[in-house]
Wavefront OBJ file of the C-alpha trace (Angstrom):
o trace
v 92.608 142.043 204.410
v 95.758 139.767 203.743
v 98.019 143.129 205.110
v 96.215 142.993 208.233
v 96.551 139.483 208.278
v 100.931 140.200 208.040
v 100.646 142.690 210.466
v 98.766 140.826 213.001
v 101.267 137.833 212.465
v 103.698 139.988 212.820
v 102.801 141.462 215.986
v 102.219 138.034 217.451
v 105.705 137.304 216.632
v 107.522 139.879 218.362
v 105.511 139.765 221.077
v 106.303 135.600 221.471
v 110.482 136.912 220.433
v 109.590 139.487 223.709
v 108.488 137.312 226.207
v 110.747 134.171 224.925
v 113.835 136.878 225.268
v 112.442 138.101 228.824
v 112.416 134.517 230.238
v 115.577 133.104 228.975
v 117.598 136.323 229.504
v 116.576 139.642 231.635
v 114.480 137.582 234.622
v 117.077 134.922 235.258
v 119.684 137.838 235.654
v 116.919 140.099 237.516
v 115.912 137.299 240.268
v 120.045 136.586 240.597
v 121.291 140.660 241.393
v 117.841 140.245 243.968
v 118.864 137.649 245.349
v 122.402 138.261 245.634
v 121.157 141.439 246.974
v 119.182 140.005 249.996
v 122.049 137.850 251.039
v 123.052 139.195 254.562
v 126.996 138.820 254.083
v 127.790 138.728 250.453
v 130.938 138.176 249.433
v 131.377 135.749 251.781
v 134.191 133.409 251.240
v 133.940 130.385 254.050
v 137.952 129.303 252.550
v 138.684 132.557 254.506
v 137.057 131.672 258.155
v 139.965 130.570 260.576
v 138.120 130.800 264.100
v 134.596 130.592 264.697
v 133.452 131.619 267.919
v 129.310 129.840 269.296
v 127.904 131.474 272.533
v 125.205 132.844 274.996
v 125.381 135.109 277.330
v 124.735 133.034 280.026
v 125.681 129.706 278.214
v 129.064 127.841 277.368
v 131.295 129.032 274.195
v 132.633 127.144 272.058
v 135.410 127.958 269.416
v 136.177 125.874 266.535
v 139.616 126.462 264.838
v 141.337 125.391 261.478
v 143.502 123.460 261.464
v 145.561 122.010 258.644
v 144.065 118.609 259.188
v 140.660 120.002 259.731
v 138.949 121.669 262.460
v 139.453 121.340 266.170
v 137.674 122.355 269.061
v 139.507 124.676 271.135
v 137.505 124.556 274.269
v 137.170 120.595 274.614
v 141.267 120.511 274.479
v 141.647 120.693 270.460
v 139.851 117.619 270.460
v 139.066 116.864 266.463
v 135.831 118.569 265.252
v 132.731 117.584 263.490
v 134.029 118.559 259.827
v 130.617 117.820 258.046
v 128.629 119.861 260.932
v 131.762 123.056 260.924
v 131.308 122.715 257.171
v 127.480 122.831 257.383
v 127.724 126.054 259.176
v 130.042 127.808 256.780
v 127.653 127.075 253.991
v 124.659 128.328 255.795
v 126.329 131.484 256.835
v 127.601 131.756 252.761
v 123.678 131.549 251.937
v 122.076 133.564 254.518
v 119.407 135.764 253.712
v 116.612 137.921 254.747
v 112.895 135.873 253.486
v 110.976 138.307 255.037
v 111.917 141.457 257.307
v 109.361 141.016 260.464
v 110.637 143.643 262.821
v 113.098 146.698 262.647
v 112.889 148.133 266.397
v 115.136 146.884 269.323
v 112.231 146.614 271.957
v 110.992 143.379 270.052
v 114.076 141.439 270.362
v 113.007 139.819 273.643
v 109.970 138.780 271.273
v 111.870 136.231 269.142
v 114.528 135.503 271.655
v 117.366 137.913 269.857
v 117.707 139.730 273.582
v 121.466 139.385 274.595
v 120.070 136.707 277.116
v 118.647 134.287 274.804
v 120.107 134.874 271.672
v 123.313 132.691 270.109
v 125.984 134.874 268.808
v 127.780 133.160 265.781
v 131.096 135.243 264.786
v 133.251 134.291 262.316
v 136.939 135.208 262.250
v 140.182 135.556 259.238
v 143.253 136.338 259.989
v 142.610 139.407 261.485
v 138.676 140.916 260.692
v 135.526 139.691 261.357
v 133.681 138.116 258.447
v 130.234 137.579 259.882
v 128.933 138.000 263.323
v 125.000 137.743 263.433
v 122.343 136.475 266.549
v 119.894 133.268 265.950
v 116.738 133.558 267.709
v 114.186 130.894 268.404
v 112.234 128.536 265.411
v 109.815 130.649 263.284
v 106.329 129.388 263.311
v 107.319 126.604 260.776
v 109.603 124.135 261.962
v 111.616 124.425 258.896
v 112.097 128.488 259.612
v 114.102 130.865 262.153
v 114.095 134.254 263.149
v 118.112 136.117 263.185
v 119.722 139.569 263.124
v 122.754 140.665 262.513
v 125.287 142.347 265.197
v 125.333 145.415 264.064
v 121.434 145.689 262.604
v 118.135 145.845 264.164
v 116.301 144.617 261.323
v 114.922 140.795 262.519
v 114.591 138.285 259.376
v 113.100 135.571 258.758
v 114.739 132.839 256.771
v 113.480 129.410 255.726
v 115.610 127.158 257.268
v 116.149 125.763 260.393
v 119.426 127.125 262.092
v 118.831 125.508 265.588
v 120.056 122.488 264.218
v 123.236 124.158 262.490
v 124.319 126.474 264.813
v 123.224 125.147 268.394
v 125.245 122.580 269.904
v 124.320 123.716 273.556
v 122.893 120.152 274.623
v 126.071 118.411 271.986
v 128.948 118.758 271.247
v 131.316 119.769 268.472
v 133.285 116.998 268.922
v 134.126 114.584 265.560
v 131.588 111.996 267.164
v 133.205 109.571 264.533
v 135.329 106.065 266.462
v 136.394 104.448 262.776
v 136.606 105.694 259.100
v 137.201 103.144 256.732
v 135.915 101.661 253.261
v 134.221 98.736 254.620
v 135.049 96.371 251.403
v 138.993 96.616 253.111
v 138.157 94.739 256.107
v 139.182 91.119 255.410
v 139.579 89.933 259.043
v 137.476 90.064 262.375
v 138.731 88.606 265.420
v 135.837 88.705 268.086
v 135.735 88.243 272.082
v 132.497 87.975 272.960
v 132.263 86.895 277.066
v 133.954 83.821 276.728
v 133.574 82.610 273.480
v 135.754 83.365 270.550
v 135.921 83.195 267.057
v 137.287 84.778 263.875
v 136.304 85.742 260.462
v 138.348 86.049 257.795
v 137.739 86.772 254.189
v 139.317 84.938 250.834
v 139.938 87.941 249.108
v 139.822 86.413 245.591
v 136.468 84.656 245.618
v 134.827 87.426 247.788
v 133.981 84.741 250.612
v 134.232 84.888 254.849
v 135.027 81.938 256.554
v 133.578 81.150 260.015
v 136.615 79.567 262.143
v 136.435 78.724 265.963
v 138.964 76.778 267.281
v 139.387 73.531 264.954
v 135.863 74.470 263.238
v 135.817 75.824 259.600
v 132.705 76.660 258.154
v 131.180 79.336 255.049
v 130.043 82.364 256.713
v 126.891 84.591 255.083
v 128.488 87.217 252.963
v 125.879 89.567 254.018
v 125.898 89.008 257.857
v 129.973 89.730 258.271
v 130.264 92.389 255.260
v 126.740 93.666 257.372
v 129.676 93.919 260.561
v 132.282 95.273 258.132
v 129.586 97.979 256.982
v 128.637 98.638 260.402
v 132.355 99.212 261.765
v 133.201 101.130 258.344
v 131.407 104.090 260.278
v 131.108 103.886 263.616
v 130.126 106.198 265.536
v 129.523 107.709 269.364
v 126.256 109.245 270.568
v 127.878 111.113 272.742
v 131.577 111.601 275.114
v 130.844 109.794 278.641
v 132.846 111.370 281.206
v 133.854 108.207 283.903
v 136.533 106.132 284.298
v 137.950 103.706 282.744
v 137.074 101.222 285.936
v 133.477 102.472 285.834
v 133.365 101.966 282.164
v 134.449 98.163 282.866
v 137.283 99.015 279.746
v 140.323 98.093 282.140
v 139.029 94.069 281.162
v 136.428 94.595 278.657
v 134.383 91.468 277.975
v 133.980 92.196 274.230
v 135.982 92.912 271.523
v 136.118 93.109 267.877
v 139.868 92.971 266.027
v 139.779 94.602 262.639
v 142.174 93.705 259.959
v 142.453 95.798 256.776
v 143.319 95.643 253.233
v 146.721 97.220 253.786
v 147.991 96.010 256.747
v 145.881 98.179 259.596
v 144.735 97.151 262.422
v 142.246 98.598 264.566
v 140.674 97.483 267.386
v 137.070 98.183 269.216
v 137.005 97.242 273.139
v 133.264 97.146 274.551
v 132.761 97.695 278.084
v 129.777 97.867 280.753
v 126.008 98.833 280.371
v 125.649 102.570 281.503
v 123.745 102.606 284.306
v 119.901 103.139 284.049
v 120.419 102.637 279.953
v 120.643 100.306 277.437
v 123.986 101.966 276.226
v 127.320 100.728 276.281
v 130.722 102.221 277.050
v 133.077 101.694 274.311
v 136.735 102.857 273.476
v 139.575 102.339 271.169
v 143.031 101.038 272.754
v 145.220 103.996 271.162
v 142.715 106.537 272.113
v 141.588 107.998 275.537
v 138.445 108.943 274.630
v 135.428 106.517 276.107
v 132.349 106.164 273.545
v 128.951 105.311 273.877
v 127.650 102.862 271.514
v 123.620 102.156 271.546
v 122.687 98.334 272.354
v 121.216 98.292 268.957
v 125.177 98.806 267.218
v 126.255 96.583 269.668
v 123.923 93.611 269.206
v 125.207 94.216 265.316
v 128.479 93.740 266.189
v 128.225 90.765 268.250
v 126.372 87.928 266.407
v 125.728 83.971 267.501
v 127.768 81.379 265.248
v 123.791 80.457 263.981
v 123.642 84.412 262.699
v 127.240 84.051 261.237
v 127.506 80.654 259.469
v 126.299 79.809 256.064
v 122.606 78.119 256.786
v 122.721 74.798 254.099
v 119.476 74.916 252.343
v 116.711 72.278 253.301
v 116.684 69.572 249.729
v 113.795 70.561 248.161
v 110.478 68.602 248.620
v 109.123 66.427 245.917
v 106.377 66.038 247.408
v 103.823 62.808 247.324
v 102.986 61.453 243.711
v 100.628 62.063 241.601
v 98.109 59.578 241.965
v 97.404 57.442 239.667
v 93.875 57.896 237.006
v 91.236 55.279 236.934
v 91.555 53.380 233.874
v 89.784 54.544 231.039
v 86.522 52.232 230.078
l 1 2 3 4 5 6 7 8 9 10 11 12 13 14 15 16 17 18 19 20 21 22 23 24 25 26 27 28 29 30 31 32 33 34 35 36 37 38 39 40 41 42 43 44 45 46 47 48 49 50 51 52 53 54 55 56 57 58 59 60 61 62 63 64 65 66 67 68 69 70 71 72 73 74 75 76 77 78 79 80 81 82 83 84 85 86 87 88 89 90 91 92 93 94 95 96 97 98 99 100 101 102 103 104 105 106 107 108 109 110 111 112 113 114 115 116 117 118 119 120 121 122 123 124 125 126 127 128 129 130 131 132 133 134 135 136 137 138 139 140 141 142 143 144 145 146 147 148 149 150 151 152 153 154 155 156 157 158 159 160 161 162 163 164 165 166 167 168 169 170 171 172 173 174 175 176 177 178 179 180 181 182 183 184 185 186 187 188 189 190 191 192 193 194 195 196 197 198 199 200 201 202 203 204 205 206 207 208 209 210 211 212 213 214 215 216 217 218 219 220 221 222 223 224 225 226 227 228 229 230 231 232 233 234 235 236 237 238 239 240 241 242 243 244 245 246 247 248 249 250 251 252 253 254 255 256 257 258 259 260 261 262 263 264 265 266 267 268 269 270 271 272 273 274 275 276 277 278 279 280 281 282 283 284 285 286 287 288 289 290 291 292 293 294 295 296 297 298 299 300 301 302 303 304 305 306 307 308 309 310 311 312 313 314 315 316 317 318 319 320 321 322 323 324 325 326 327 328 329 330 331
């Protein structure tokens, strides 16, 4: 009895050691070469992409090149690119892979919009070969989900993801939408022109306190209203590239402006211009740039406070309210 006891113990163990050595071990490494496997360009490197190339057939194309200082967009004229979104799409590509295989024939292309006249060709270029070139179709029946091929495949995939909003920038643009970049705890000085008042903040760097001064006026400012401004300039940025002129844009005399004065010594310098037409946008631009901006009426109205929404509010003295009154006398 007690031997069949040992053995049945002893069974149980290596069975536990088995499984236990399974887990750990051999699935990990099986579920890695699988999915390794499935990827649609392995061996990928995204260090080695110098030109990527965005089109439809009957669309715009646009080509995004390295540069040392980044990426630029070739067909806006080099203008800086959207590092964060280029670098997005390198990843993605990196990652790709077939979920699920839902078609392998050529006639059902049209079906999730991988025809040559709806699809968006993505190819990405080294120095002299082609690294990936593939076709994204329209959203799966998920949101979060899309239907591609490759070029030179006819099998149509499935993948989790949505890579409309990586890869299609047909109503955007590439463009580096950014106006300033800048740690907002180094701005220690705001000189604003709003209409025609006028008024500056500036910081005492020591204490970690803004000053409200306008004219012969000195008063505390809230910490968290003008670092809130600070913040807010820090990273600024344009919804989209307005294409008027600088008269149009009221920018020759803009009535508002914000002076920024950095930890450092730079300057920089935001000049606000008129409502867009029909909106509640605003045409904005820098005074060393070309470029015109539009800034929403929300980032504006956060730029350009009242000196009630600026200065220090002294607390109200604190009520001590009516006295107690006083008890009946005891009998």
């Amino acid at each position: 009895m007690k031997q069949r006891v040992w053995i049945s113990g002893g069974l149980l163990i290596v069975a536990v050691a088995a499984i236990f050595i399974y887990e750990l071990a051999l699935q990990p490494r099986a579920e890695k070469s699988k999915s390794a496997s499935s990827l649609s360009f392995p061996g990928f490197n995204p260090d080695q992409v110098k030109r990527i190339e965005i089109s439809r057939q009957a669309g715009r194309k646009d080509t995004l090149t390295r540069r040392d200082s980044g990426w630029a967009v070739e067909n806006e004229g080099n203008f800086a690119a959207d590092s964060e979104a280029a670098q997005k799409l390198l990843d993605t590509t990196k990652k790709l892979a077939c979920n699920q295989e839902v078609s392998n024939t050529e006639s059902e292309f049209d079906r999730f919009d991988l025809g040559p006249d709806k699809a968006l060709e993505v190819k990405l270029i080294g120095d002299k070969d082609t690294l990936a070139d593939f076709f994204v179709g329209k959203r799966g029946t998920a949101y979060n989900s899309s239907y591609y091929r490759k070029a030179d495949d006819k099998k149509v995939c499935l993948v989790f993801e949505n890579l409309t909003t990586t890869f299609d920038r047909a109503n955007d643009s590439w463009k580096d939408k950014g106006i300033f970049d800048f740690t907002a705890a180094d701005c220690k000085g705001l000189q604003v022109q709003d209409g025609t008042t006028s008024y500056t903040l500036e910081k005492n760097l020591k204490e970690n306190k803004w000053e409200f001064v306008a004219g012969k006026e000195h008063k505390p400012a809230a910490l968290w209203a003008v670092d809130g401004i600070c913040q807010t300039l820090s990273k600024l940025k344009t919804s989209s590239f307005p294409e008027v002129s600088l008269e149009e844009a009221g920018l020759i005399q803009p009535s508002k402006s914000v002076a920024i004065s950095l930890v450092g010594g730079k300057n920089l310098t935001l000049l606000v211009g008129a409502k867009i037409k029909d909106k509640t946008d605003y045409y904005a631009k820098r005074p060393d740039r070309d470029t015109i901006y539009q800034l929403g009426e929300w980032q504006v109205n956060s730029l350009f406070k009242k000196q009630h929404e600026l200065v220090e509010q002294e607390e109200a003295p604190e009520s001590k309210g009516l006295p107690n009154p006083t008890p009946p006398p005891q009998k």
